[in-house]
N, C-alpha and C positions, 0 to 999 in steps of 0.2 A: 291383330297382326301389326298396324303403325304404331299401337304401344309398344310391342317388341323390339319391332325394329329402333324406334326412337330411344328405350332404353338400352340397347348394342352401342346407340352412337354414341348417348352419351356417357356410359360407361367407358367408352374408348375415348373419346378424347378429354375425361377424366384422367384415366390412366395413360396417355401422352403428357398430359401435364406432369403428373409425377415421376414420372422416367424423365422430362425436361430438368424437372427442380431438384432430382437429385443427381441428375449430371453437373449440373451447374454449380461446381466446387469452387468457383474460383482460379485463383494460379496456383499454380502448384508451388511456387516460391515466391512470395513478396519482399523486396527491396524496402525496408522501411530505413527513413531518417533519423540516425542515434545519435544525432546532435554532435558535439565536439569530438568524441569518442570514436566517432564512424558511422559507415552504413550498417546494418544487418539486415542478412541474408535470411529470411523468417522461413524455413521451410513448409510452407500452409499446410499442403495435403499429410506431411510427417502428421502433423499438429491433429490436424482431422481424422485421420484413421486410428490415435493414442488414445484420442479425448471419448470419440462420436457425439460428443455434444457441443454443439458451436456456439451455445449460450454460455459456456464458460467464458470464454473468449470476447462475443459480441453482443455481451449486457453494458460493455466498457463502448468498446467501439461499433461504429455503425460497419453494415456491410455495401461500405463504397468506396470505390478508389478516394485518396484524397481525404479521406474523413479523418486518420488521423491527425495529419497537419491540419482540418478547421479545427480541429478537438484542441489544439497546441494553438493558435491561434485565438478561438476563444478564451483561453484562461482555462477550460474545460479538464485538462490533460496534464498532470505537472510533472516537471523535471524527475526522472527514475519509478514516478506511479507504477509504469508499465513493469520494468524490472522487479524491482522490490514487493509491488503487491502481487501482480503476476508469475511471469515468468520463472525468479529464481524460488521463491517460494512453493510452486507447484515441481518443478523442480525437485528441490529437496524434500521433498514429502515426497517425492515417488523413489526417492535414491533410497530414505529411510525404510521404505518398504522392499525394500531390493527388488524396485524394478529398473530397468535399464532406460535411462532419459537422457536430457539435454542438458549443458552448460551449466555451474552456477557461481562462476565468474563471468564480470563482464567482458574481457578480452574475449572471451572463446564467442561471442557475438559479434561485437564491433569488429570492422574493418574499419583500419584508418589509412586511407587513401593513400600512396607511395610517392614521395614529392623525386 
């Protein structure tokens, strides 16, 4: 009967963990640094519910605030990587297939600040 019940428990607070870990998305939009060009508005959770794989994305970057800029910072990260390896590339492979995506110019990302 205390094997029972100790397997209930930890069954349950097994399965609180995974209801914790996959609420835990992140923001829903991250502000990243586009250098001269502008900010971009990254829509995360867009990105996450197209992709379901976040390893696409965070074999490059880690999953922490701020890790881009160490990555930019260490030498790790270089000018347009993100874009050109990422972004527009996956991008236009999903337009070729006609599916319905994001940008593959960079204006339609960057925002440059209003003087």
């Amino acid at each position: 009967m205390v094997r029972i019940i100790v397997a209930v428990l930890v069954l349950g607070l097994l399965g609180a963990a995974g209801v914790m870990a996959i609420e835990n998305k992140g923001a829903a939009q991250i502000t990243l640094d586009g250098g001269s060009r502008g900010v971009v508005l990254f829509p995360h959770h867009r990105h996450q519910n197209a992709l379901n794989d976040c390893k696409i994305c965070h074999t490059l970057f880690p999953q922490e605030q701020g890790g881009i800029a160490r990555l930019k910072q260490d030498g790790k990260l270089v000018k347009k990587q993100v874009m050109n390896k990422h972004c527009i590339k996956c991008h236009k492979a999903k337009k070729k297939d006609g599916i319905k995506t994001g940008p593959t110019t960079c204006s339609k990302c960057h925002i440059k600040a209003k003087s």
